[in-house]
C-alpha positions in Angstrom: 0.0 0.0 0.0 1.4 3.1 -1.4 2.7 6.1 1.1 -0.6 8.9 0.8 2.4 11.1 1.3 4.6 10.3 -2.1 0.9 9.3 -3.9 1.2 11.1 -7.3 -1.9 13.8 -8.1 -3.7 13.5 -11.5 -4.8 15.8 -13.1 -8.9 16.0 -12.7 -9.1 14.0 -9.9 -12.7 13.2 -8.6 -11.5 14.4 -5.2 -10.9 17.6 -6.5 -14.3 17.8 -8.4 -16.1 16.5 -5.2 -14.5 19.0 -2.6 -15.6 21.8 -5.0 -19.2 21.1 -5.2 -19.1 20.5 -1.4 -18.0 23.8 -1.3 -20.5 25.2 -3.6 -23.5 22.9 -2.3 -22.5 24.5 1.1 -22.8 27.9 -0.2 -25.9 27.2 -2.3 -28.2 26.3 0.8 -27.8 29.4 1.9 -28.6 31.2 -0.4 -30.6 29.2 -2.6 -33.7 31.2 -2.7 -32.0 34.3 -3.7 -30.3 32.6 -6.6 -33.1 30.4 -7.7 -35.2 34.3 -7.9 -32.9 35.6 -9.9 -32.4 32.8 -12.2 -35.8 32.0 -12.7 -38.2 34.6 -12.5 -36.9 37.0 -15.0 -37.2 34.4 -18.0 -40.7 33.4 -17.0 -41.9 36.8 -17.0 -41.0 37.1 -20.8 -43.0 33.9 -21.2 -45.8 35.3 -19.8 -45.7 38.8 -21.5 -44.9 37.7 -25.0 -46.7 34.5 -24.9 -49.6 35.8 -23.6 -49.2 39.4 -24.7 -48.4 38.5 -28.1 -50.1 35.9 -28.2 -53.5 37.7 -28.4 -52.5 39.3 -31.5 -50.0 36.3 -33.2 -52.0 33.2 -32.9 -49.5 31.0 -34.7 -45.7 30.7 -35.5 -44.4 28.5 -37.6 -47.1 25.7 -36.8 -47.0 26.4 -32.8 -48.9 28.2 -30.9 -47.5 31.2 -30.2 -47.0 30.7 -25.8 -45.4 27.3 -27.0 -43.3 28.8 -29.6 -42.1 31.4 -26.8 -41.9 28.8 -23.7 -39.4 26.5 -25.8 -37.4 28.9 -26.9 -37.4 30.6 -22.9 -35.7 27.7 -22.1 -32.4 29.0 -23.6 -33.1 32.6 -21.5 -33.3 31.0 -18.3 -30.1 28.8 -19.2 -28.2 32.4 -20.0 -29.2 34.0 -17.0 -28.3 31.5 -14.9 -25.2 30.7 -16.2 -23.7 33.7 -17.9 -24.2 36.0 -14.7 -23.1 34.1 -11.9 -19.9 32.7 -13.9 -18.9 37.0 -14.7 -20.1 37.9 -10.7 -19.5 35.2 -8.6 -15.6 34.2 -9.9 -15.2 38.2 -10.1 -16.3 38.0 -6.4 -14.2 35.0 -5.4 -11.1 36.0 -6.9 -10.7 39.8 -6.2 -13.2 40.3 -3.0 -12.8 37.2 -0.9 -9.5 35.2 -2.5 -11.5 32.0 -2.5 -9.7 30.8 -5.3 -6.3 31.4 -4.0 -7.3 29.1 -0.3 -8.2 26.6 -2.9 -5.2 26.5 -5.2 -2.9 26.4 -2.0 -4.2 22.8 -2.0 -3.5 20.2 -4.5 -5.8 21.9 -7.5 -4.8 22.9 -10.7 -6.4 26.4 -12.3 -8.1 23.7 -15.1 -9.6 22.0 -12.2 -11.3 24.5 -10.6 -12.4 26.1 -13.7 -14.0 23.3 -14.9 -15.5 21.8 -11.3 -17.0 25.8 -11.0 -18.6 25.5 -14.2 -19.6 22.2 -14.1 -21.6 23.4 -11.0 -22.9 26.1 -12.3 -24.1 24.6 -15.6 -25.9 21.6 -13.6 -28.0 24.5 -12.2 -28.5 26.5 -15.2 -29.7 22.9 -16.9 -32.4 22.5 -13.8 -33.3 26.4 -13.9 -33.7 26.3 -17.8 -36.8 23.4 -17.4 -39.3 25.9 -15.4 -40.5 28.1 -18.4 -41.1 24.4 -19.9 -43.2 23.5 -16.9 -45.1 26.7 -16.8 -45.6 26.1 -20.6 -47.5 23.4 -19.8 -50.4 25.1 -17.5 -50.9 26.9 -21.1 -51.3 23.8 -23.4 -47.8 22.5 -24.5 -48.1 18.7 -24.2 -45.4 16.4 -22.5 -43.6 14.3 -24.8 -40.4 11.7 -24.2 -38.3 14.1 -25.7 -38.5 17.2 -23.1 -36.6 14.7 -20.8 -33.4 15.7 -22.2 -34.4 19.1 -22.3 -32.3 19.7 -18.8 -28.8 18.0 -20.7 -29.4 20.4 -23.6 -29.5 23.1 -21.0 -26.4 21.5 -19.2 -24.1 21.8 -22.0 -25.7 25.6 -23.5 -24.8 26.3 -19.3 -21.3 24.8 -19.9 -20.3 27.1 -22.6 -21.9 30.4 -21.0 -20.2 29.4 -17.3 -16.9 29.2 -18.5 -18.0 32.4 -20.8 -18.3 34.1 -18.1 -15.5 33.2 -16.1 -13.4 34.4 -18.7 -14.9 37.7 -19.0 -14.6 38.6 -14.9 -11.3 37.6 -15.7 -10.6 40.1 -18.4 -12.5 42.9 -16.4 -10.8 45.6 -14.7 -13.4 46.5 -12.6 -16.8 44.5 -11.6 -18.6 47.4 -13.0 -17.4 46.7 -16.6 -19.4 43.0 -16.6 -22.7 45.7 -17.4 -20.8 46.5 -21.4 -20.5 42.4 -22.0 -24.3 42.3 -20.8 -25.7 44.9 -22.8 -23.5 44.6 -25.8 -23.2 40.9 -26.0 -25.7 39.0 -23.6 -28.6 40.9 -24.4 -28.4 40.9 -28.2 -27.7 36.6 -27.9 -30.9 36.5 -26.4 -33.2 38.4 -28.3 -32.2 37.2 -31.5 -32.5 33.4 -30.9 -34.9 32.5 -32.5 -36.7 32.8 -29.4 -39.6 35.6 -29.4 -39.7 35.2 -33.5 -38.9 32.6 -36.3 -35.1 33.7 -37.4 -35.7 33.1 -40.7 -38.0 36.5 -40.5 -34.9 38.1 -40.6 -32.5 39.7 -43.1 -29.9 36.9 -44.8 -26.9 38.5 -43.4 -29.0 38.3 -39.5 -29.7 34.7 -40.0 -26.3 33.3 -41.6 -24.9 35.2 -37.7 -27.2 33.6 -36.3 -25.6 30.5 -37.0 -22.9 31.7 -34.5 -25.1 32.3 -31.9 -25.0 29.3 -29.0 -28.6 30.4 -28.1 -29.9 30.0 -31.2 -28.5 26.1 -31.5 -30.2 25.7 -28.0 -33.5 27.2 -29.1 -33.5 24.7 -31.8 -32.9 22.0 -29.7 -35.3 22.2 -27.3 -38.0 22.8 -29.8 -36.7 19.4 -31.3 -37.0 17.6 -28.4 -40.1 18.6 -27.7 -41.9 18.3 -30.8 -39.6 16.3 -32.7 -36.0 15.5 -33.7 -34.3 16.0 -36.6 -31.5 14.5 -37.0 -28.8 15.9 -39.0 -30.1 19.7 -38.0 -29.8 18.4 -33.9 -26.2 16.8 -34.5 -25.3 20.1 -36.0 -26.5 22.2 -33.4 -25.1 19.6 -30.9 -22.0 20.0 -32.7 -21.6 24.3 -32.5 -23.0 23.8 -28.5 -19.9 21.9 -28.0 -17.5 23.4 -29.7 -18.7 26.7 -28.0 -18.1 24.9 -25.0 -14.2 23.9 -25.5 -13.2 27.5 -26.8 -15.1 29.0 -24.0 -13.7 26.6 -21.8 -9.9 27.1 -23.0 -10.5 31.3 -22.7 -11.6 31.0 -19.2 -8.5 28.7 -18.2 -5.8 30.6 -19.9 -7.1 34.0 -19.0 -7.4 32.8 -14.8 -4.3 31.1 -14.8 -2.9 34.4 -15.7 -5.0 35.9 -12.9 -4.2 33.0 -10.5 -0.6 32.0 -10.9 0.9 33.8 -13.6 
């Protein structure tokens, strides 16, 4: 039996992945409520206003009703908000205001650990938070199907790439105060040209080919699928750009904390 004292360390270690979402578990029943608000309410409240509001006027949208149309697609709102924001605030927070992150790199953790343990985390939430404007759908007509069960997956890995998103940004930020330009000029135009209010293929050419580049846009699609039916080669494709979003995002956010961290 090997000395724990000369015992090598590996890379992405489950130990490592375990301790961190103790951590984060800890913190989260604390202020679960708050987060869960936040996170949740915002995105149901465009459900209710466009679906219903529009709704009165727009009775159908490309062969949904309209509060379905808009409830799918809110799904990839509520996976932004609560991703996006608490990987900018809370690792802004962490590093600069509390040094959480330096205590936990004193132990045995590498900066690639803990960016991917945090952002696992947070995308497991974001995939939960993402399902509720689903389940209000249904009080309004949408009907259940087999497929909505991997509605809270597709939400995991849109969560993935926007977590480790943000993560880089808060560490490219001088200040905290600076996260409000990546919201307004970048967040806020993701989510309104989704494909999640109104069909993208309403739009100009040169608005729908950059749509193609938007990650909430591949999510939008995605849920619709699964909810009223997959297609195939479309769903690997839009699988495909989710993922790939996720690895650059993923690579930004190391490189740019390690600078942060150790550099």
């Amino acid at each position: 039996m090997s000395d724990p004292k000369t015992r090598t360390v590996h890379r992405y270690e489950w130990a490592t992945f375990e301790g961190v979402w103790n951590h984060e578990l800890t913190l989260f029943k604390r202020y679960w409520a708050s987060s869960t608000v936040s996170s949740v309410v915002q995105p149901v409240i465009y459900l209710l206003a466009f679906g219903l509001g529009v709704g009165t006027l727009v009775a159908t949208v490309d062969g949904l009703d309209y509060v379905e149309f808009v409830g799918t697609g809110s799904v990839a709102t509520a996976v932004l908000f609560a991703s996006a924001f608490p990987g900018m605030f809370n690792t802004y927070v962490r590093r600069v205001f509390q040094r959480t992150y330096d205590a936990m790199l004193a132990a045995p953790v590498s900066v690639d650990e803990l960016v991917t343990a945090e952002g696992s985390w947070i995308a497991a939430k974001a995939g939960i938070y993402g399902t509720v404007p689903l389940i209000v759908t249904f009080f309004f007509g949408l009907t259940p199907s087999w497929g909505m069960l991997l509605v809270p997956f597709i939400g995991f890995l849109t969560g993935l790439g926007f977590a480790f998103f943000g993560m880089w940004v808060s560490a490219v930020v001088k200040t905290i105060d600076e996260t409000t330009y990546v919201t307004s000029a970048v967040l806020t135009p993701l989510f309104l040209v989704a494909g999640t209010f109104f069909p993208i293929s309403n739009l100009p050419e040169w608005a729908q080919v950059a749509a193609q580049f938007n990650p909430l846009y591949h999510c939008v699609q995605l849920v619709r699928d699964a909810c009223f039916g997959w297609e195939p080669a479309a769903d690997l494709y839009h699988l495909a750009v989710l993922s790939v979003f996720a690895l650059i995002a993923w690579l930004a956010a190391v490189r740019q904390l390690r600078k942060k961290l150790v550099d």
